[in-house]
C-alpha positions in Angstrom: 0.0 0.0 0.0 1.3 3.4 -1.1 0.2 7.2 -0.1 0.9 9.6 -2.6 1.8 12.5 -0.9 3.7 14.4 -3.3 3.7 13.7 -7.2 6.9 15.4 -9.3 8.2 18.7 -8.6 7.0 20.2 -11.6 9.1 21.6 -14.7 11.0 24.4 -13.1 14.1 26.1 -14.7 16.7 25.2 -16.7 19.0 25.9 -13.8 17.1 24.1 -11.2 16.9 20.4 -10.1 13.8 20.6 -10.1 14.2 20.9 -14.6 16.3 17.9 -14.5 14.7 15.7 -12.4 11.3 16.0 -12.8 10.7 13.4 -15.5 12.8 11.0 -13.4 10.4 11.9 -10.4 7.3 10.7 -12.6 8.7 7.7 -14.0 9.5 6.3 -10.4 6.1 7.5 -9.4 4.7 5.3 -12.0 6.7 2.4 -11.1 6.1 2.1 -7.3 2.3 3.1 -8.1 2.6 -0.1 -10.4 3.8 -2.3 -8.1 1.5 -1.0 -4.9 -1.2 -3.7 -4.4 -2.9 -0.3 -3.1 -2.4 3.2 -3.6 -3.7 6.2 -1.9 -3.4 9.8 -2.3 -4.8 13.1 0.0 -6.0 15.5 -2.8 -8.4 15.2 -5.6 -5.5 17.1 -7.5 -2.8 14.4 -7.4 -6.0 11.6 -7.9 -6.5 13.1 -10.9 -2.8 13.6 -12.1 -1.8 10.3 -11.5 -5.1 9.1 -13.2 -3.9 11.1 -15.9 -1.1 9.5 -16.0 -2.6 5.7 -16.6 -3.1 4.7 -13.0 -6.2 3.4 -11.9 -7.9 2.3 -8.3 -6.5 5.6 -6.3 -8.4 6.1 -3.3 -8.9 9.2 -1.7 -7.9 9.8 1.7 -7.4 13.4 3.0 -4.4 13.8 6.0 -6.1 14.2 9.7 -4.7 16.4 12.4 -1.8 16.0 14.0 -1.3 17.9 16.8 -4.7 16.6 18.3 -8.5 16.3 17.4 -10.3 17.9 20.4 -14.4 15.6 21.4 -15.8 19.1 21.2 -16.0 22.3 19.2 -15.4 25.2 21.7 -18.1 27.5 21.3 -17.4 30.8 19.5 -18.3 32.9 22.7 -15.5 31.3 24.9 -13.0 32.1 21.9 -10.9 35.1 21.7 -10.7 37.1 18.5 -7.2 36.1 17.4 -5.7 34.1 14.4 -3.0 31.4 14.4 -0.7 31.3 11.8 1.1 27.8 12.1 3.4 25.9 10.2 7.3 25.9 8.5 9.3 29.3 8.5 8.6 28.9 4.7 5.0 29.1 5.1 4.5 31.5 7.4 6.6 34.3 5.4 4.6 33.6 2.7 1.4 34.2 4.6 3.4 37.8 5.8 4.6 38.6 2.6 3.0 37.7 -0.7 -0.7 36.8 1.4 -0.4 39.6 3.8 -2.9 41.9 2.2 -5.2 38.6 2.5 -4.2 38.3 6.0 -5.0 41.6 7.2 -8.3 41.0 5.6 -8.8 37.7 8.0 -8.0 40.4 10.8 -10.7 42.5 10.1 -13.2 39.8 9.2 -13.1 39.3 13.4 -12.2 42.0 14.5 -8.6 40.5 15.7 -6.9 41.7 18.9 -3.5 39.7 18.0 -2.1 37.0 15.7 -0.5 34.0 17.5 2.8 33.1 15.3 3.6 29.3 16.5 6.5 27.5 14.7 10.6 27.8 14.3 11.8 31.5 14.2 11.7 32.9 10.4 15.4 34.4 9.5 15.6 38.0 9.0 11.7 38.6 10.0 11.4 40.9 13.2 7.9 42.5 12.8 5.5 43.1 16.1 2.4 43.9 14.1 0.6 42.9 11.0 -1.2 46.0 9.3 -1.4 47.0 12.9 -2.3 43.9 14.5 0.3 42.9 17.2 1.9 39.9 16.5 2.5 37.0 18.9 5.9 34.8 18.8 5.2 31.5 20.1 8.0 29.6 18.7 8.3 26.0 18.2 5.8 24.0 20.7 4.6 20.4 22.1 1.4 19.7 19.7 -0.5 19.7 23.2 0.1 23.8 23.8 -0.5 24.2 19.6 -3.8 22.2 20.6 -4.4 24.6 23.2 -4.0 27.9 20.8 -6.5 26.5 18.3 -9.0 25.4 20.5 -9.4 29.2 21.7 -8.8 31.4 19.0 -11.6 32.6 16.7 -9.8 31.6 13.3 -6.4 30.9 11.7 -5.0 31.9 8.2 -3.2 29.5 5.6 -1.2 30.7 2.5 -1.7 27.9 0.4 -3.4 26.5 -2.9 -7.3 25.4 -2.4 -6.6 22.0 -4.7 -3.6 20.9 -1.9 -5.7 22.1 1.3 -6.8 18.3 2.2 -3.3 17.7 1.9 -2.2 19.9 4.8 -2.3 18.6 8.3 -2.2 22.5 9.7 -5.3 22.5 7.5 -6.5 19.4 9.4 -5.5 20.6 12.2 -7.6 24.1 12.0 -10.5 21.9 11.6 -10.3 19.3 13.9 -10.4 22.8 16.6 -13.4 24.5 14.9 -11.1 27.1 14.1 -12.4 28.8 11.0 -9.9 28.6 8.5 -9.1 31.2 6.3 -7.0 30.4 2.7 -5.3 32.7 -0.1 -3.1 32.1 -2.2 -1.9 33.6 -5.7 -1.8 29.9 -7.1 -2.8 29.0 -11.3 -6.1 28.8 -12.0 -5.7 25.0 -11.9 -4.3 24.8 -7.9 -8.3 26.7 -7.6 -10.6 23.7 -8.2 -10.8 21.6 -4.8 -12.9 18.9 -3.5 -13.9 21.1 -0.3 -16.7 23.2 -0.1 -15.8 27.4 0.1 -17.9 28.7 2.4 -18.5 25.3 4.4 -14.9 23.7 5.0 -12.6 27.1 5.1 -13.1 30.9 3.7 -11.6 31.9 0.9 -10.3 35.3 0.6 -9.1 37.4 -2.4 -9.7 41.2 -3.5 -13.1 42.4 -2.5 -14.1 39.6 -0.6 -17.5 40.4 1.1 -16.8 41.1 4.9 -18.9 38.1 7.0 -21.1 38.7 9.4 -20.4 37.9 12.6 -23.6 36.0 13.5 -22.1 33.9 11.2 -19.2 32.8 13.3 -20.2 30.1 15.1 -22.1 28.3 12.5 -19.3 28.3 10.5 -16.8 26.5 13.3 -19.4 24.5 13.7 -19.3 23.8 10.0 -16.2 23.4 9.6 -15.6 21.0 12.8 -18.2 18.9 12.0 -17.0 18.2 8.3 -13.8 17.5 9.3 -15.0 14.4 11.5 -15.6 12.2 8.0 -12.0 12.5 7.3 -10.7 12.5 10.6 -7.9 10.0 11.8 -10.7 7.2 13.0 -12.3 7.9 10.1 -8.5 7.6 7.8 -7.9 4.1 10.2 -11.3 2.3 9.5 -10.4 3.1 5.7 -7.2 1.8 5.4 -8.6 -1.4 7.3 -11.2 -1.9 4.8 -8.5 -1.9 1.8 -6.0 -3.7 3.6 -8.9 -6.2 4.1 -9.9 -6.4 0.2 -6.4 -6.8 -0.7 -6.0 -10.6 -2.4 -4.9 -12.9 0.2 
């Protein structure tokens, strides 16, 4: 049994290894894929691609939380109005750089008093605030305190393509805490198309996105919480026992 979490790198530039390996990447793809008595992949996107590609029987299985998936959806009341940004330096100085305008929209959408930065330091970034909003360094912590933060903060931002979101486990993670997520990103039109529901499993923002109301707020955790529990780890482990068990003995 095989999980596809990655496919190849893409084409990338001539100077790049990404130019010259590529091809290599798919052709070894194809070969474990063909020798996998199962295969499994997280995103619609890659279920497609390798479909694309002549392989057949993928099953979809999108990655659970890690850090945690709470037995209760903490009501939006008992939140405060802050939003985690979580993840790799990488990703979190792309949320502060190329999706900060989206991000200081998340802030206003509610209201934020602070954004909770949790993950390893980011070289050379020594900002306080975010378009005004103080900004909280949390560093590196045990998935328990990470667990902690979601569970009672209003929402959380993500940088990252819609068609890869079911791929993410801070994505997972967001969800399994009824902590709205909201996504941007300034991926191709074909990193757009996604399996989720906007609206229902995370927000998307982008220039003049209408400003929610926040009546809305707590239906929408409890949305997005609720959702999540049909792709949750339980849900990911009864799966992979029901293909191990139709394997040929």
């Amino acid at each position: 049994m095989t999980m596809f979490h990655e496919l190849n790198a893409g084409v990338g530039k001539p100077w790049s290894s990404t130019f010259w390996l590529s091809a290599l990447q798919r052709v070894l793809i194809l070969q474990i894929a063909r020798l996998s008595a199962a295969r499994l992949t997280n995103t619609q996107f890659h279920r497609k691609k390798l479909m694309d590609w002549g392989i057949t029987n993928i099953s979809l299985m999108p990655s659970f939380s890690t850090i945690g998936e709470p037995s209760f959806d903490v009501p939006i009341r008992e939140r405060r109005r802050q939003l985690v940004v979580f993840g790799r330096p990488w990703q979190r100085q792309l949320a502060y750089s190329e999706g900060a305008a989206a991000l200081a929209n998340a802030c206003t959408q509610i209201a934020a008093e602070r954004i909770i930065d949790i993950g390893d330091p980011i070289p050379g970034d020594e900002r306080s605030d975010v378009g005004g909003v103080p900004l909280v360094r949390c560093g590196s912590l045990p998935a328990a305190e990470v667990s902690g933060w979601m569970h009672s903060s209003l929402a959380s931002f993500l940088f990252y393509p819609d068609a890869l979101l079911t791929k993410s486990t801070i994505y997972a993670a967001t969800c399994a805490h009824g902590t709205i997520p909201f996504v941007a990103s300034n991926c191709e039109e074909s990193l757009r198309e996604t399996e989720l529901y906007k609206g229902k499993d995370y927000i998307p923002l982008q220039a003049g996105s209408p400003k929610l109301d926040p009546t809305e707020f707590q239906e929408i955790s409890t949305t997005v919480y609720e959702r999540y529990q049909d792709r949750n780890s339980a849900a990911s482990a009864k799966q992979i026992a029901s293909i191990m068990l139709a394997l040929p003995k």
